[in-house]
C-alpha positions in Angstrom: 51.4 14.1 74.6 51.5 17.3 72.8 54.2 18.9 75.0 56.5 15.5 74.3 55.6 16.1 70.5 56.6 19.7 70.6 59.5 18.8 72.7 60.4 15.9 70.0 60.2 18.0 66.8 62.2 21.3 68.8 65.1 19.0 69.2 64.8 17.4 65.6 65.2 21.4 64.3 68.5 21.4 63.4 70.5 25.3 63.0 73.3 25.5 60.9 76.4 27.3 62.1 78.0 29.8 59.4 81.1 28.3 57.9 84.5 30.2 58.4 83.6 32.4 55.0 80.4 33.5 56.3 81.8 34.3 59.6 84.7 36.8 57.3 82.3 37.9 55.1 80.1 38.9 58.2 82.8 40.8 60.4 84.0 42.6 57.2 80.5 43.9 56.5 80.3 44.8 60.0 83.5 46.9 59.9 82.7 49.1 57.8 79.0 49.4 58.7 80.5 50.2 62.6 83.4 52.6 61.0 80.5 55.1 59.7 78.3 54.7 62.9 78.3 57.7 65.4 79.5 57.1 68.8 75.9 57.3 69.8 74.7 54.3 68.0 77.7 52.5 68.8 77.2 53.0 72.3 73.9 51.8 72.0 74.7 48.2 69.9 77.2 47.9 72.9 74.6 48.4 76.0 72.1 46.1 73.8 74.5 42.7 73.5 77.0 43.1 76.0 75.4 41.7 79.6 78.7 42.0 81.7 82.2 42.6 82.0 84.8 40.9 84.5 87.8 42.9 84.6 91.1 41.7 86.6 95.2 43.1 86.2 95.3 40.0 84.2 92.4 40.1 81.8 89.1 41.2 80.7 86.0 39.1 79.8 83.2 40.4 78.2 80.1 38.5 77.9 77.1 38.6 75.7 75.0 37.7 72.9 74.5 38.8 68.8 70.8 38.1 68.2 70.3 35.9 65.3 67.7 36.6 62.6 66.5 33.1 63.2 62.6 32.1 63.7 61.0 29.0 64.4 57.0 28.2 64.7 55.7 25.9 65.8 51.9 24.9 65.6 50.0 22.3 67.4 49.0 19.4 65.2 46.2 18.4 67.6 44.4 21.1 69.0 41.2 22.3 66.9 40.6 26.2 66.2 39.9 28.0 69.0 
């Protein structure tokens, strides 16, 4: 019961995707943050989101993730303290 419960209110949790402003806003700040970054640290933003590359003569994929500063909790409604 508690795992369906948990289950039910993770899928009510809605996360809103930025709107085309945001997104502008966003890769202009990041811009000039990454102009004034040494190659160091921009080597190391690189090795921390990218997680492969495929790489052909007719083009070049290059997959990853940017981590989100989202957070979600979740507590159990029906378990006493322990």
């Amino acid at each position: 019961m508690q795992i369906a419960n948990a289950t039910s209110e993770a899928n009510q949790t809605q996360l809103e995707t930025p709107n085309k402003s945001e997104v502008k806003a966003f890769a202009e700040k990041a811009k000039k943050t990454l102009q004034n970054l040494k190659f160091e640290a921009k080597r190391a933003i690189i090795l921390n989101t990218v997680e492969k590359v495929i790489a052909s003569k007719e083009y070049l994929r290059v997959i990853g993730y940017l981590p989100l500063n989202v957070s979600l909790c979740y507590e159990s409604r029906h378990r006493g303290p322990s």
